[in-house]
C-alpha positions as protocol buffer text, in pm:
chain_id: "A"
residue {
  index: 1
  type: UNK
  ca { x: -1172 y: -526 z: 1907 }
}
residue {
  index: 2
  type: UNK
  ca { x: -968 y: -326 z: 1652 }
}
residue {
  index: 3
  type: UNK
  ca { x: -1088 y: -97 z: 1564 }
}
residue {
  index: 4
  type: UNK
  ca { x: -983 y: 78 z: 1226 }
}
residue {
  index: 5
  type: UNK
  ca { x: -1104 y: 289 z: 941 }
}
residue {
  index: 6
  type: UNK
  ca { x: -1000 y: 230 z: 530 }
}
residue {
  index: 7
  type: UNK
  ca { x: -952 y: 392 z: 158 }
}
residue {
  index: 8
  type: UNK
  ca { x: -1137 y: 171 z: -89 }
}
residue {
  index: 9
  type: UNK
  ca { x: -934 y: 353 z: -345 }
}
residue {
  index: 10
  type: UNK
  ca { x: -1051 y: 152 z: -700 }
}
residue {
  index: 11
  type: UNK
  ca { x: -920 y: 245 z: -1068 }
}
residue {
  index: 12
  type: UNK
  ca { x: -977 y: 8 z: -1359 }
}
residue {
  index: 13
  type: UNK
  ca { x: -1112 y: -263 z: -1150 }
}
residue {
  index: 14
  type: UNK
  ca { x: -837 y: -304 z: -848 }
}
residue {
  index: 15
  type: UNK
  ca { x: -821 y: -165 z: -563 }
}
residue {
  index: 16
  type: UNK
  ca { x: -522 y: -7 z: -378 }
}
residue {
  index: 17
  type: UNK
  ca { x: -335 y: -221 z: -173 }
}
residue {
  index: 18
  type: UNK
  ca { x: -8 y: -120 z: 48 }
}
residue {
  index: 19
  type: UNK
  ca { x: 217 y: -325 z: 219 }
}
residue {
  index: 20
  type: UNK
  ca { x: 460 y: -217 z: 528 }
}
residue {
  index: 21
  type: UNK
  ca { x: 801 y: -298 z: 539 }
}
residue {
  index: 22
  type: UNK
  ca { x: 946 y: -652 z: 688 }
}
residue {
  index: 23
  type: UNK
  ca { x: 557 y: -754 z: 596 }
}
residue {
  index: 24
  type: UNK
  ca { x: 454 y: -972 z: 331 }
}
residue {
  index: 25
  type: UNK
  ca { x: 91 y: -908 z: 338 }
}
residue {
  index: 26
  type: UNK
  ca { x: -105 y: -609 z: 186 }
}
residue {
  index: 27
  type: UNK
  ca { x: -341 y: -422 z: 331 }
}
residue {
  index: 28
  type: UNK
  ca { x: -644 y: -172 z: 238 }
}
residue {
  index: 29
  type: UNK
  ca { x: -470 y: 171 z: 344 }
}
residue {
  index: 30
  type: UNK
  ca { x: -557 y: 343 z: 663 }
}
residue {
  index: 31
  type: UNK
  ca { x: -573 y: 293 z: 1017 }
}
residue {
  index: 32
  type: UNK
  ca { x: -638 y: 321 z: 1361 }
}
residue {
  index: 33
  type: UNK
  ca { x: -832 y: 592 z: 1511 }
}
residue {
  index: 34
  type: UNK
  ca { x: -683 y: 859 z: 1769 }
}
residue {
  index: 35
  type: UNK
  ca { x: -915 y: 955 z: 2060 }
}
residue {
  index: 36
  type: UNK
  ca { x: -1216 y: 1233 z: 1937 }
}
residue {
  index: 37
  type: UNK
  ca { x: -1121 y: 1142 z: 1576 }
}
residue {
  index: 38
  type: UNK
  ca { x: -1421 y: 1065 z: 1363 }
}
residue {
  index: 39
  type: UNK
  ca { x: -1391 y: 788 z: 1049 }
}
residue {
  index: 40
  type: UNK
  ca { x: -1332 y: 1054 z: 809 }
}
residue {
  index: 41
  type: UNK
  ca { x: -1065 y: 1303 z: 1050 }
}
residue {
  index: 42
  type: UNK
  ca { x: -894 y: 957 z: 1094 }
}
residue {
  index: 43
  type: UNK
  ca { x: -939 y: 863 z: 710 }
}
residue {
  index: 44
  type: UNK
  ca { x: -767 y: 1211 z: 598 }
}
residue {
  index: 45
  type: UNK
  ca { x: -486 y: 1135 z: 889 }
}
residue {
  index: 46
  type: UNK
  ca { x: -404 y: 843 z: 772 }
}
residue {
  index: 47
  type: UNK
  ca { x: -348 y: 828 z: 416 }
}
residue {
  index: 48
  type: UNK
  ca { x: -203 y: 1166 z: 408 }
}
residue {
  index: 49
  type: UNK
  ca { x: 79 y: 946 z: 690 }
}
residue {
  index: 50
  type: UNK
  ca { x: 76 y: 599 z: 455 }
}
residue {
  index: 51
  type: UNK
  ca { x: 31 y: 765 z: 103 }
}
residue {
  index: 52
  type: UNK
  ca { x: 146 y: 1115 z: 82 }
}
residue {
  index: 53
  type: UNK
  ca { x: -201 y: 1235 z: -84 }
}
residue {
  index: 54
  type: UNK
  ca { x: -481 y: 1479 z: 125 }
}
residue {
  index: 55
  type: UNK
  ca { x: -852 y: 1312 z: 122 }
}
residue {
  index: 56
  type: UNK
  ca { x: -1135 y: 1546 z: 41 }
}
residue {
  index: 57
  type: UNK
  ca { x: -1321 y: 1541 z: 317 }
}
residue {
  index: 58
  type: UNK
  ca { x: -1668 y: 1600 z: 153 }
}
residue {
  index: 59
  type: UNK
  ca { x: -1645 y: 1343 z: -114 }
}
residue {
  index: 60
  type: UNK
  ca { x: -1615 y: 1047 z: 179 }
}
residue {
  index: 61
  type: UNK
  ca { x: -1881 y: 831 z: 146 }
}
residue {
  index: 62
  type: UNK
  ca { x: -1933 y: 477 z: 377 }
}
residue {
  index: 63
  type: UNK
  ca { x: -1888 y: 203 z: 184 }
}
residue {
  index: 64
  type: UNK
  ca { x: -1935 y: -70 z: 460 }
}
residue {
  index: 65
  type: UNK
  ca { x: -1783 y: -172 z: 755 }
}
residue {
  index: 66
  type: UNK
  ca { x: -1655 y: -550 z: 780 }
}
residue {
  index: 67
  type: UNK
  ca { x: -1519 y: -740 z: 1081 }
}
residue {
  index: 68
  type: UNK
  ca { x: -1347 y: -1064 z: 1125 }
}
residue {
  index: 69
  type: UNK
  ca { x: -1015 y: -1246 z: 1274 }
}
residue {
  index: 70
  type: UNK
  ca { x: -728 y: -970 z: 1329 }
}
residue {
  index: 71
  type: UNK
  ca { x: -421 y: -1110 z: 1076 }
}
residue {
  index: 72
  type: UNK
  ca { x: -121 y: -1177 z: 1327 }
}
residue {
  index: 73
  type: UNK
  ca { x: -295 y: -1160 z: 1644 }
}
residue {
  index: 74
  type: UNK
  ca { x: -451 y: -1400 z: 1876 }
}
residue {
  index: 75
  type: UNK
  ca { x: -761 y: -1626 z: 1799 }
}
residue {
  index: 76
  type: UNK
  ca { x: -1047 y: -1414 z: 1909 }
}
residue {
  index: 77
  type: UNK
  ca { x: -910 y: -1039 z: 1810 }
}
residue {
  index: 78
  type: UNK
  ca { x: -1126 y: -901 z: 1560 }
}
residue {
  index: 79
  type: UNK
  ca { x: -1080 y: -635 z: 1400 }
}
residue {
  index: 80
  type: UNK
  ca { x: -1368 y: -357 z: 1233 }
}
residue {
  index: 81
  type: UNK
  ca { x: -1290 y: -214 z: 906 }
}
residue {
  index: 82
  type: UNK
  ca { x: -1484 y: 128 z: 819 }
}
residue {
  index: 83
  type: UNK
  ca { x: -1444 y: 140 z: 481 }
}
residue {
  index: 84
  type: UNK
  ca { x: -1490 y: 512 z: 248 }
}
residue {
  index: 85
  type: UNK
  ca { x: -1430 y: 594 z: -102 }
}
residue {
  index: 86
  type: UNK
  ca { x: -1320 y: 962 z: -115 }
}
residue {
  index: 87
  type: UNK
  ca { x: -1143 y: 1167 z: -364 }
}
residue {
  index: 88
  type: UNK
  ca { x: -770 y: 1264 z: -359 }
}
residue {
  index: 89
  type: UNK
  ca { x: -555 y: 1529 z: -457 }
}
residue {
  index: 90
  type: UNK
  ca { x: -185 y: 1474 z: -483 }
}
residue {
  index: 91
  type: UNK
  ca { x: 35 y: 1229 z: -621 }
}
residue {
  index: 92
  type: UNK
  ca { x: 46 y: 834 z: -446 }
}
residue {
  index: 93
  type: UNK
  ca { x: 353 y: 767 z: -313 }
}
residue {
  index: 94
  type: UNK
  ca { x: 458 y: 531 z: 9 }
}
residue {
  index: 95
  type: UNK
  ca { x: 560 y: 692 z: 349 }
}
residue {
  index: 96
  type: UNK
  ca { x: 643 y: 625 z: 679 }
}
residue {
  index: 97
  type: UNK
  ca { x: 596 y: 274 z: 753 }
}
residue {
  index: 98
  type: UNK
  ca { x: 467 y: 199 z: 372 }
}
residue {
  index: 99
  type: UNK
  ca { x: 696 y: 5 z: 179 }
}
residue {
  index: 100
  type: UNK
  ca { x: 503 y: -65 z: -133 }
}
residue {
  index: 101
  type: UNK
  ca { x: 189 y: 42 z: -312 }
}
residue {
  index: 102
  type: UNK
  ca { x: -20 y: -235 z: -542 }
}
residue {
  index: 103
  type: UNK
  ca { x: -280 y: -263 z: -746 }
}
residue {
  index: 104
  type: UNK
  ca { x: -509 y: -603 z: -622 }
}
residue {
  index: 105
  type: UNK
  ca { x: -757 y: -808 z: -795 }
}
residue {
  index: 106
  type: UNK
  ca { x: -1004 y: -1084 z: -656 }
}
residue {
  index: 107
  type: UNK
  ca { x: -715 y: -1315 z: -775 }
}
residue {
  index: 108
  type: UNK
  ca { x: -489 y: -1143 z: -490 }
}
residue {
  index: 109
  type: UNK
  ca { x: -673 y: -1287 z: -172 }
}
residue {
  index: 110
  type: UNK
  ca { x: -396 y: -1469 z: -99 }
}
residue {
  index: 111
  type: UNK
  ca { x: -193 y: -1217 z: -28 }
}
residue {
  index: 112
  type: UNK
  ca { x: -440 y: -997 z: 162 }
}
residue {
  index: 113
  type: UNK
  ca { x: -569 y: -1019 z: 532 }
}
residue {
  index: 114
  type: UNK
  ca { x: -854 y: -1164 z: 624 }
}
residue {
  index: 115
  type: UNK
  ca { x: -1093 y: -872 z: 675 }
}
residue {
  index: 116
  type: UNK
  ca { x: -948 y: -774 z: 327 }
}
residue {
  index: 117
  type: UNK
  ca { x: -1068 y: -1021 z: 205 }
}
residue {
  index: 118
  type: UNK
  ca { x: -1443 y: -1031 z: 316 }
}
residue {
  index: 119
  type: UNK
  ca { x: -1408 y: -623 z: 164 }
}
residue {
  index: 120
  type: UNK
  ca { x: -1254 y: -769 z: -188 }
}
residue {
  index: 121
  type: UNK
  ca { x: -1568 y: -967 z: -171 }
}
residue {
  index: 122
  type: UNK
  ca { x: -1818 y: -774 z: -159 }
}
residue {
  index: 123
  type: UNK
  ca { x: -1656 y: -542 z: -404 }
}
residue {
  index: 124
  type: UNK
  ca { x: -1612 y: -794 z: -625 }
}
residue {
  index: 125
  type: UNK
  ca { x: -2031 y: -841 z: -565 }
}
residue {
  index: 126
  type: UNK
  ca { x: -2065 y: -513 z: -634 }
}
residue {
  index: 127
  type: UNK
  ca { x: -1876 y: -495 z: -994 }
}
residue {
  index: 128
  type: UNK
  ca { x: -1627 y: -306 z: -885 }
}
residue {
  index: 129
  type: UNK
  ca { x: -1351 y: -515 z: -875 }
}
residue {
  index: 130
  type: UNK
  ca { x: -1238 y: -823 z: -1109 }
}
């Protein structure tokens, strides 16, 4: 089991995606946890690494967690994504091992992981994203 926590970060009805570099999938931004973290201390660690912005701690709220096949690894590796919506100060940019930010649509599940798309789903259920 993976396990890893996510930003559902949604404007305008998409949702941000990033992609690392020599990949050529995208992927809902955050990551794995450290030992002791919690979602949310993992949550702020990770997208301040990936996307150069700090997450407000007390706006994080659970927006589901989602499992299924881990993309790239063998048949049987699942992988749990913790998903929050928070608020953000700063400005987005990619860093580290971030390559690319996008903007993704129901019409992108081809070019998102599996997990991601179960999440783009149920978002799209929910209204949130076209």
């Amino acid at each position: 089991m993976i396990d890893k926590v996510a930003w559902i970060h949604l404007v305008d009805g998409e949702v941000l995606g990033t992609r690392s570099h020599g990949k050529d999938t995208y992927y809902l931004p955050g990551g794995k946890r450290e030992p002791g973290e919690s979602d949310v201390d993992t949550l702020v660690r990770e997208i301040r690494e990936e996307l150069s912005v700090r997450i407000d701690p007390a706006t994080a709220e659970h927006l589901g967690t989602f499992e299924a096949q881990a993309h790239g690894r063998a048949d049987g590796t699942i992988v749990r994504m913790t998903c929050y919506t928070a608020r953000h100060s700063g400005e987005l940019a990619p860093a580290n091992e971030i390559a690319e930010l996008a903007w993704l649509t129901l019409a992108d599940l081809d070019r998102v992981s599996p997990v991601d798309r179960i999440i783009f789903a149920h978002l799209h259920e929910q209204g949130v994203l076209t």
